[in-house]
C-alpha positions as CSV (number, residue, x, y, z in Angstrom):
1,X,-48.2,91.4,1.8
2,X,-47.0,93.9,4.5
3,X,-44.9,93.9,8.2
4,X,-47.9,92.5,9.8
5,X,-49.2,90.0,8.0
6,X,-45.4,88.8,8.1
7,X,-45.7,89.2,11.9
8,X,-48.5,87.9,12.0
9,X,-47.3,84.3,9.5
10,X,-44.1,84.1,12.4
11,X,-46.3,84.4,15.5
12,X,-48.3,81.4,14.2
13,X,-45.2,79.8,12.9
14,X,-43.4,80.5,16.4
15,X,-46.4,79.4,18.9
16,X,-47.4,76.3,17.2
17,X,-44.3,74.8,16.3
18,X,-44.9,73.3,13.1
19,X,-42.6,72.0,11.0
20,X,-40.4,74.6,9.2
21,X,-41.7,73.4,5.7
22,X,-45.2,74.2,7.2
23,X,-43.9,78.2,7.5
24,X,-45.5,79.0,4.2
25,X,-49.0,78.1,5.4
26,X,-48.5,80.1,8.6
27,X,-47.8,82.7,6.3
28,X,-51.1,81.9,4.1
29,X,-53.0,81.8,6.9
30,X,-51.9,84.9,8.5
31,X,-52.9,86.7,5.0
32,X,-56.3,85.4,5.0
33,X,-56.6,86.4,8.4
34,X,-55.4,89.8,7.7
35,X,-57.6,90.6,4.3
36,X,-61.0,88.7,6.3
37,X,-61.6,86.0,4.6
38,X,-64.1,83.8,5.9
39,X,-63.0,80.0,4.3
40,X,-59.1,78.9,3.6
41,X,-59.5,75.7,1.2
42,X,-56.8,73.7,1.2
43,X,-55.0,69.9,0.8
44,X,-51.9,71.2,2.0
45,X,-52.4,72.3,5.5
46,X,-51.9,69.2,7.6
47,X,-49.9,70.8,10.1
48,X,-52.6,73.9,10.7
49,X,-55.6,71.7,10.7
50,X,-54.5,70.3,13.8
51,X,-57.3,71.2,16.2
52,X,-54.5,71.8,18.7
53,X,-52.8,74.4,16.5
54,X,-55.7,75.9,15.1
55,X,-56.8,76.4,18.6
56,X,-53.4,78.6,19.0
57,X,-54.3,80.0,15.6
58,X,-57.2,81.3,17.2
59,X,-56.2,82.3,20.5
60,X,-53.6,84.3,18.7
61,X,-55.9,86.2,16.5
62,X,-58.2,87.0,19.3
63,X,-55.1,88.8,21.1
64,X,-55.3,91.1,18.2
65,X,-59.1,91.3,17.7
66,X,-58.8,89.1,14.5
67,X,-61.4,86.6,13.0
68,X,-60.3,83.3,12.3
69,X,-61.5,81.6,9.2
70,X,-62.5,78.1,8.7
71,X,-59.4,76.0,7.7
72,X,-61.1,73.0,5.6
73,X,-59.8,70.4,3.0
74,X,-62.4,70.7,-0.4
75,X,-63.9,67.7,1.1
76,X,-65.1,69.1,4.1
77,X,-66.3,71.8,2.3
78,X,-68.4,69.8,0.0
79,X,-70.1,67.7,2.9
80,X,-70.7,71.2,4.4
């Protein structure tokens, strides 16, 4: 964890707008992003795996010349 994986966590927090007990996984995400990982597998992402949102997610990481992993449920990793 450093400054800009935290700035990172609020810009996704900030531009997406999702709910404020959904900050944590903007913050998850933003350290995933930030160490380059390829796959975040999760059953607690609702808010993020909003195709909407994760659109944002990744308009914001290619501002900063970032990759944007997959966001799946286990499930959808599974079928995959």
């Amino acid at each position: 964890m450093n400054d800009e994986i935290r700035k990172l966590g609020d810009q996704y927090f900030k531009k997406t707008m999702v709910p404020v007990k959904a900050k944590l996984d903007a913050l998850h995400v933003a350290v995933a992003v930030f160490h380059g990982m390829d796959y975040i597998v999760s059953w607690n992402f609702t808010p993020i795996l909003n195709p909407i949102l994760h659109k944002v997610i990744i308009e914001i990481n290619q501002e900063h010349g970032l990759e944007t992993p997959f966001i799946l449920t286990p499930e959808e990793l599974m079928e995959g």
